[in-house]
Backbone bond lengths (Angstrom), bond angles and torsions (degrees), N, CA, C in turn:
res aa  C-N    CA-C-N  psi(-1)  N-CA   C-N-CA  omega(-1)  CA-C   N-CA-C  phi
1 X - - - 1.446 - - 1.520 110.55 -
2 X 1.628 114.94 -16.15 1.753 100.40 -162.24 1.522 97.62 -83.14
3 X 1.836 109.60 -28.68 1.653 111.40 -168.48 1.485 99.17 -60.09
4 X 0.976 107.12 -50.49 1.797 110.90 -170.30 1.549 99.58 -62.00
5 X 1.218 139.27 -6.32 1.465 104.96 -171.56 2.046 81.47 -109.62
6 X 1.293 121.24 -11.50 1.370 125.75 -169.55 1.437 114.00 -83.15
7 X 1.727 120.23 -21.00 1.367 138.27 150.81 1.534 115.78 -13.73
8 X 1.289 104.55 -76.46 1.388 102.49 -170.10 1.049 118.07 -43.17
9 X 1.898 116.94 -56.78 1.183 112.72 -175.11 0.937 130.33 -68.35
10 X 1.437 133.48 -11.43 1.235 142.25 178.36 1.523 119.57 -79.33
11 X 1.726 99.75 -19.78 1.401 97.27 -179.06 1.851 94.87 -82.37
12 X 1.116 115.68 -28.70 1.466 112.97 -166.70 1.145 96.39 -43.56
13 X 1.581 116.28 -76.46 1.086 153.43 159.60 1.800 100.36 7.14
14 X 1.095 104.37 -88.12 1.137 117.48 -156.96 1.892 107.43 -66.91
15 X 1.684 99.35 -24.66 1.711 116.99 177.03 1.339 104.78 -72.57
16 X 1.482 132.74 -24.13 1.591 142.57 152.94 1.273 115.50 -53.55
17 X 1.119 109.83 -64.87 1.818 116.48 -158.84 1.557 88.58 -76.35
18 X 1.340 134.55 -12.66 1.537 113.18 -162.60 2.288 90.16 -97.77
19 X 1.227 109.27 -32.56 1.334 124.99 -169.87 1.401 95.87 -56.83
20 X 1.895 121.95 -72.61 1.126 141.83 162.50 1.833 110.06 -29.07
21 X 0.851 131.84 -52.86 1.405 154.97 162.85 1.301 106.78 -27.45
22 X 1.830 121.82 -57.24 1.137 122.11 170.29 1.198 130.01 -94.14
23 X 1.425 115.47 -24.28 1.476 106.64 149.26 1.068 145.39 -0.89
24 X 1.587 74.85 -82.78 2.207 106.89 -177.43 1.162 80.24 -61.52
25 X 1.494 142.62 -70.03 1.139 132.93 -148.42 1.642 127.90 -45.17
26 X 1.593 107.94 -31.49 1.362 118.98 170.69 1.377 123.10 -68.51
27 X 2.062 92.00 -50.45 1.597 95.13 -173.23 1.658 110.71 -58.34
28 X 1.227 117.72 -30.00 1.738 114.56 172.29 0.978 136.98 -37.10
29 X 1.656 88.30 -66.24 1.744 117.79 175.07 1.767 123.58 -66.30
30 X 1.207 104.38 -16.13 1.738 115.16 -175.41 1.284 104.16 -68.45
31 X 1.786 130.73 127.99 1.094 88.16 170.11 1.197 88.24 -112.97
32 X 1.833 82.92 -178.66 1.730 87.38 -165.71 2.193 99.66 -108.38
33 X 1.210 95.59 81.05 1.434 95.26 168.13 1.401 124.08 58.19
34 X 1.182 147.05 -34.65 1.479 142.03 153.54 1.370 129.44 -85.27
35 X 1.617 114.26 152.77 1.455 116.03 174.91 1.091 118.23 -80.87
36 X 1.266 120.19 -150.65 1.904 121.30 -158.63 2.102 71.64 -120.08
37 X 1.498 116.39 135.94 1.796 97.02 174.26 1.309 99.18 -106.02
38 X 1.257 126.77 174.65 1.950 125.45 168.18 1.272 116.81 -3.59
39 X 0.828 112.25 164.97 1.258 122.61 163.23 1.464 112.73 -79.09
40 X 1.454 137.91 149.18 1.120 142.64 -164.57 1.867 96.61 -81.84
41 X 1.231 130.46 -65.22 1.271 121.39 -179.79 1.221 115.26 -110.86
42 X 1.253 113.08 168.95 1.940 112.64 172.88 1.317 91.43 -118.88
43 X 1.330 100.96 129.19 1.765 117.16 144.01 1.207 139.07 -83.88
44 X 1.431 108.90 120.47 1.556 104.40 -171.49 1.857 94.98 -93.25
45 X 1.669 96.11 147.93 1.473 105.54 158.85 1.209 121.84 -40.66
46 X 1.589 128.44 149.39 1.334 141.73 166.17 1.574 96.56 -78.88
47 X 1.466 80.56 132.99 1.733 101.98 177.45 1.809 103.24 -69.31
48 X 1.733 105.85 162.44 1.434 104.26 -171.21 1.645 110.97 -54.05
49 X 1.323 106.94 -45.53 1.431 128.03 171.89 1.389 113.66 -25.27
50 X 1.562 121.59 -67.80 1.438 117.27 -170.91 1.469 101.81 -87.03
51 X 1.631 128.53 -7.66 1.573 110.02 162.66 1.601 117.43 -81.61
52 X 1.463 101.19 -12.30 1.702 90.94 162.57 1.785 125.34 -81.47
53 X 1.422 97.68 -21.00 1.354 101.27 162.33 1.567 124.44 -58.75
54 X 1.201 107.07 -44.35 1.658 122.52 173.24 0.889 124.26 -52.66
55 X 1.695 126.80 -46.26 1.136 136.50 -172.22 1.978 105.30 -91.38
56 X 1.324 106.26 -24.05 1.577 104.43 173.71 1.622 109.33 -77.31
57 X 1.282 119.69 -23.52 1.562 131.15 156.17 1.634 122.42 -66.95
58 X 1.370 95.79 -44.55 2.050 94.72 156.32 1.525 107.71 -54.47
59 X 0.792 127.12 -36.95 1.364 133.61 -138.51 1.715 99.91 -96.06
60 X 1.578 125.02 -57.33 1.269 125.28 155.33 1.625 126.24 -36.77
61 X 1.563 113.91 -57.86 0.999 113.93 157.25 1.577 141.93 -42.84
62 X 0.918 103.60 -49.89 1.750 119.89 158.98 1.419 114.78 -54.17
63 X 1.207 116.80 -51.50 1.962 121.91 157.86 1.161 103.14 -49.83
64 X 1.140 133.48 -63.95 1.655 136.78 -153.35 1.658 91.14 -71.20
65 X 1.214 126.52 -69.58 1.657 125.00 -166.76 1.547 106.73 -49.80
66 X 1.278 119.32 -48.98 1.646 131.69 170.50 1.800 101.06 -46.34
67 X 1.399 117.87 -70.52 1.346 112.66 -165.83 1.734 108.05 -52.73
68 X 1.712 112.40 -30.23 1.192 111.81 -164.65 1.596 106.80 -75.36
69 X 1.449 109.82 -22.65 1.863 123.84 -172.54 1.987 84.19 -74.67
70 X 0.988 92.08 -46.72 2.022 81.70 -155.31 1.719 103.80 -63.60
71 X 1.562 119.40 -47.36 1.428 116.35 137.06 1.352 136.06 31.40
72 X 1.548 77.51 -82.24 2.125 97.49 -143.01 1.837 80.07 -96.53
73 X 1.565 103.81 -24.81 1.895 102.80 -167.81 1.732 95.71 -76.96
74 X 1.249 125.71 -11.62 1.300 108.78 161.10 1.715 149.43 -114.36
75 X 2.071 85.70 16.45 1.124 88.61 153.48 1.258 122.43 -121.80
């Protein structure tokens, strides 16, 4: 007996969130008259140079986290 008297509201409920639901759904999708323009900057690739820097910085790090595991594994 309690579901049946809890019905109604649930349909409200649920007759809201589905209304609201499409709403938003329009205001999203509308567009409003302009395109997306360039992109604001261009990125140029990193030269080989600063990706060897990167990867010799992976590379410290990976030492350092390792030395810190062998470490902590012996106390």
């Amino acid at each position: 007996m309690g579901k049946l008297q809890n019905m109604p509201l649930l349909s409200r409920f649920l007759g809201t969130a589905v209304l609201a639901s499409v709403i938003g759904g329009m205001l999203f999708s509308f567009e409003r008259g302009h395109s997306a323009g360039p992109p604001v900057m261009q990125v140029t690739p990193a030269s080989l140079e600063m990706m060897q820097v990167l990867r010799d910085e992976h590379g410290l790090m990976v030492n350092m986290v390792r030395a810190q595991l062998a470490t902590e594994r012996m106390n």
